[in-house]
C-alpha positions in Angstrom: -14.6 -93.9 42.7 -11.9 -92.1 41.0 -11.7 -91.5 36.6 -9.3 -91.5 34.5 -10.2 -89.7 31.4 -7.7 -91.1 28.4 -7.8 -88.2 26.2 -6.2 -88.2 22.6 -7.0 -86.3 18.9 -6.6 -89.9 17.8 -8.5 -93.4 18.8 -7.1 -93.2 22.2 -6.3 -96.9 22.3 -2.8 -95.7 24.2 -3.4 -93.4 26.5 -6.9 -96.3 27.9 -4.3 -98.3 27.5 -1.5 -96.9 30.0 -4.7 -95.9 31.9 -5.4 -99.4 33.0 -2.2 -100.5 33.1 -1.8 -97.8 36.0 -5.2 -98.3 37.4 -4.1 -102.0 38.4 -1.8 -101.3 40.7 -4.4 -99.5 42.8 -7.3 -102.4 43.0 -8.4 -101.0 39.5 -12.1 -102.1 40.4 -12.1 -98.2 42.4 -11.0 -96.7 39.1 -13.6 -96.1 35.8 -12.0 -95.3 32.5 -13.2 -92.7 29.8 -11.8 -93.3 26.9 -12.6 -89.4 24.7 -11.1 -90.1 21.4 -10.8 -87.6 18.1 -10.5 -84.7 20.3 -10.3 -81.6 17.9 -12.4 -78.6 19.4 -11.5 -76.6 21.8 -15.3 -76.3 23.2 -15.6 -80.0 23.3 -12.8 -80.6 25.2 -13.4 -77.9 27.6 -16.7 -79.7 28.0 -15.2 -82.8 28.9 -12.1 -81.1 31.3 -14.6 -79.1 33.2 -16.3 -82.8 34.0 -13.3 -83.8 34.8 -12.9 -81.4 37.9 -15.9 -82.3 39.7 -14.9 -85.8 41.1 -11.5 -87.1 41.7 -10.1 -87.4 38.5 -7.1 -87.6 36.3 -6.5 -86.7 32.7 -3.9 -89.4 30.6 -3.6 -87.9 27.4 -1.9 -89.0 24.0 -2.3 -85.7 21.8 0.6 -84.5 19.3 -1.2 -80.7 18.2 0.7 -78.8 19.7 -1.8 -76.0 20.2 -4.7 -78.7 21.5 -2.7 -79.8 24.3 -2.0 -76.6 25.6 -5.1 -75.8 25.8 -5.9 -79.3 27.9 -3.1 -78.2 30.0 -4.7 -75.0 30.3 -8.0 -76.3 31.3 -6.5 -79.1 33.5 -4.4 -76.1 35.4 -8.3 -74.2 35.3 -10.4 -76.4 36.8 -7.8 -78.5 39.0 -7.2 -81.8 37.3 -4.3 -83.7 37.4 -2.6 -84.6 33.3 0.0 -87.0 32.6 1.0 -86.9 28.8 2.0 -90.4 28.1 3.7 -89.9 25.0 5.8 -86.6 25.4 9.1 -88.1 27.5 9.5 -90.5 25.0 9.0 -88.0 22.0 11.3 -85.8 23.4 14.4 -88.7 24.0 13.7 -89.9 20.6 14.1 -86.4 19.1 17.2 -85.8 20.7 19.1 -89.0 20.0 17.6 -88.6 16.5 18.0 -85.0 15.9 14.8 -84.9 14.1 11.4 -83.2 15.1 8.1 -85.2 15.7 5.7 -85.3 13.0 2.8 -84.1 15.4 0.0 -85.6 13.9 -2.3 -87.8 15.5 -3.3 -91.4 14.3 -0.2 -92.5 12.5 0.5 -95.7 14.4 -3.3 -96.6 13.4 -2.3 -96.0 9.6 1.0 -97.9 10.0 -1.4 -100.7 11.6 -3.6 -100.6 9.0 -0.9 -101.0 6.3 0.9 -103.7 7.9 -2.3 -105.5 8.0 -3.2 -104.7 4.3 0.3 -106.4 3.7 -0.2 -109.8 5.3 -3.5 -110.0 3.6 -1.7 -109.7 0.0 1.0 -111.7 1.1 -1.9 -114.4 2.3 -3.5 -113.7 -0.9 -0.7 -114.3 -3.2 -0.4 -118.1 -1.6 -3.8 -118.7 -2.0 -4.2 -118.3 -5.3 -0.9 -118.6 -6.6 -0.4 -120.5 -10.2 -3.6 -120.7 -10.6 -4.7 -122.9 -7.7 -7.8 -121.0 -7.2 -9.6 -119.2 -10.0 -12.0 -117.7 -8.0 -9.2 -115.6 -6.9 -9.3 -113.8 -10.3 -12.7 -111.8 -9.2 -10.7 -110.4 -5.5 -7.4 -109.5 -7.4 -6.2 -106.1 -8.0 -4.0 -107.6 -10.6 -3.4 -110.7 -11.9 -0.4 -112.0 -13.7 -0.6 -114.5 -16.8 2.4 -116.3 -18.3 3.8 -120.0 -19.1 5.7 -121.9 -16.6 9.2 -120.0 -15.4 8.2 -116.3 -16.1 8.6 -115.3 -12.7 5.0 -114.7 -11.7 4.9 -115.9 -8.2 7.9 -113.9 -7.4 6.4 -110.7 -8.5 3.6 -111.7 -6.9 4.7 -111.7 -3.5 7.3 -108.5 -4.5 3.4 -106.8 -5.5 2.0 -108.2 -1.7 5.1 -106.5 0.1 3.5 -103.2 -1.4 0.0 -103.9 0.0 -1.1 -105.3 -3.9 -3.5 -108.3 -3.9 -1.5 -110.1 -6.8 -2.7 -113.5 -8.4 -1.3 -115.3 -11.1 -2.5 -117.7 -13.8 -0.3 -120.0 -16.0 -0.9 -120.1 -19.7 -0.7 -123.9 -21.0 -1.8 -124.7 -24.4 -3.8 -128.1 -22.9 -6.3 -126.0 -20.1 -8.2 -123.2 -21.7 -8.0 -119.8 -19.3 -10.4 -119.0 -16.9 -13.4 -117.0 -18.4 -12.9 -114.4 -15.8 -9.8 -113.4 -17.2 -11.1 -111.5 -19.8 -14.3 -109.9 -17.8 -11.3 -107.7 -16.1 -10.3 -104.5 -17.0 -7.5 -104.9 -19.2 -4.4 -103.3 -17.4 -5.4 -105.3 -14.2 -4.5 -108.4 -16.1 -0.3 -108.2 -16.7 1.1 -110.8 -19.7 4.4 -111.7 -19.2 7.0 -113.1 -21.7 10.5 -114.3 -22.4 12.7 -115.1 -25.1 12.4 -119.0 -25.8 16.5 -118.9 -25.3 16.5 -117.8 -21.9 13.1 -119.7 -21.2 14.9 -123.1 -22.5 17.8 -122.2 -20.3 16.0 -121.7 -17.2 14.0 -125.0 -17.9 17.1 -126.9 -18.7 18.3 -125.8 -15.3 14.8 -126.9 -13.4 15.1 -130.1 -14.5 18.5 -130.8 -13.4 17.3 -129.1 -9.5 14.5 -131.6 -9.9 17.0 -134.8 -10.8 15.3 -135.6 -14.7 16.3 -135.8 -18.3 17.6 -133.0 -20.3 15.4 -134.4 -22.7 11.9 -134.1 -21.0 9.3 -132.4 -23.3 9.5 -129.3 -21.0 12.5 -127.9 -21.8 12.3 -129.1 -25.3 12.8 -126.1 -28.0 9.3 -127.3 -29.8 7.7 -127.2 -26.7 8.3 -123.9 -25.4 7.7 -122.3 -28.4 4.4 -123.9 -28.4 3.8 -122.7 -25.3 5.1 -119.2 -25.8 2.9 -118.9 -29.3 -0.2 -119.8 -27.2 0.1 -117.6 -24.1 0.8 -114.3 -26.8 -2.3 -115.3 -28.5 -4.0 -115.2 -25.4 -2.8 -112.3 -23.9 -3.4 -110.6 -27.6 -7.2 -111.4 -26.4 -7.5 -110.1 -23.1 -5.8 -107.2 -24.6 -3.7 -106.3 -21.5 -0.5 -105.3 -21.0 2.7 -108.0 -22.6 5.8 -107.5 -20.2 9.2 -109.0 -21.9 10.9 -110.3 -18.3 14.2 -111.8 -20.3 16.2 -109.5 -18.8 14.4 -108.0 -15.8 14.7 -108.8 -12.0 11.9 -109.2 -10.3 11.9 -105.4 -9.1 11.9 -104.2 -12.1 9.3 -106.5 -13.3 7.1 -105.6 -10.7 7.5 -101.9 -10.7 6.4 -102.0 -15.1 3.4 -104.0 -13.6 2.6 -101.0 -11.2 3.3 -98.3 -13.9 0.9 -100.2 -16.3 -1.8 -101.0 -13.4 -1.7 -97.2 -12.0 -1.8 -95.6 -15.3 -5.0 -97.7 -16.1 -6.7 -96.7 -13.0 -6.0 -92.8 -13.7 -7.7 -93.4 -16.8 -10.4 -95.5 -16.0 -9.6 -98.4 -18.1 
């Protein structure tokens, strides 16, 4: 039975990969796979070469150190082993028609994995508990956003997921007392935000026309929102967190105060 040994300084999840994609072809049953992952001395993988050359064996490798995979070229050439580097052809077409160098460091796809799966989570999260729909969400949240109705917290909650930020948000309305966990949070993962009752009545005024009612509804009313505005201050006066004005802010903009605020309490500890 022949063996491929998939070699790389990273997980080696490629080069087993393109190992068993290859050993197919040939009734793959008649080929065994070693996968030797975080390769990084130079004795260990000697170790593992010099196995290599006592049966009928071939070495697919995925290693970006420069240095490391000469010497597994040197050893391969030393003790008669066959290499395929499964990554190099295609580094070298991509630095040519990019006129840029390879980073050469090994388990960057695994990190880019990793953040693309810490993004769907956020952006799963930020559903889930969005306006409030689950307060038990509070307790998982890196931050939570607080505000009344129209103050743009679901948007900057998913702007906060597309950075890999578990965001929830909870709406302030003077009839439902906030959820006690609210204020067992430190106080700069809890973000306020406000708006000027004029552009807050506008934006109202403008819902209730895209939703086919009344000018007149109490929601929109001037005596209303200022109710509503009064309250959610006083509450966000007693968390103590941070009170973000978004009258005149895109969402960006928005968001990126709520990272300034939230970072700048976890440098500190508070």
């Amino acid at each position: 039975m022949a063996t491929i040994y998939a070699i790389s300084d990273s997980l080696g999840e490629t080069a087993e990969l393109v190992g068993r994609a290859a050993a197919s072809q040939f009734d793959g049953q008649q080929v065994e796979i070693r996968r030797i992952p975080f390769v990084s001395k130079d004795e260990y993988l000697e170790q593992v070469i010099r196995e290599a050359g006592r049966g009928p064996s071939v070495i697919v490798y995925t290693i970006v150190m420069k240095e490391l995979e000469d010497h597994l070229l040197y050893l391969a050439k030393k003790y008669n082993v066959p290499a395929v580097n499964v990554l190099g052809q295609a580094l070298d077409v991509i630095s040519k028609i990019t006129k840029t160098n390879p980073k050469k460091k090994p388990g960057l796809l695994r990190k880019m994995d990793e953040q693309y799966h810490r993004k769907v989570e956020a952006v799963e999260f930020a559903v889930k508990y969005d306006d409030g729909k689950d307060p038990q969400g509070i307790k998982f949240s890196e931050i939570v956003l607080v505000g009344v109705s129209r103050t743009s917290k679901t948007p900057v909650c998913m702007y906060l997921a597309n950075k890999r930020i578990k965001a929830a948000n909870i709406p302030l309305i003077p009839e439902v007392s906030p959820p006690g966990e609210l204020f067992e949070l430190p106080k700069h993962r809890v973000m306020g935000l406000t708006i000027s009752l004029r552009r807050l009545y506008e934006i109202r005024q403008a819902r209730l026309v895209t939703l086919g009612l009344m000018p007149g509804a109490d929601y929109a009313s001037h005596q209303r929102i200022l109710k509503e505005l009064e309250y959610a201050e006083a509450v966000m006066k007693k968390i103590g967190c941070p009170i973000i004005d978004v009258t005149n802010r895109a969402v960006e903009e928005t968001a990126s105060k709520v990272l300034e605020y939230y970072y700048k309490g976890e440098r500190h500890g508070k």
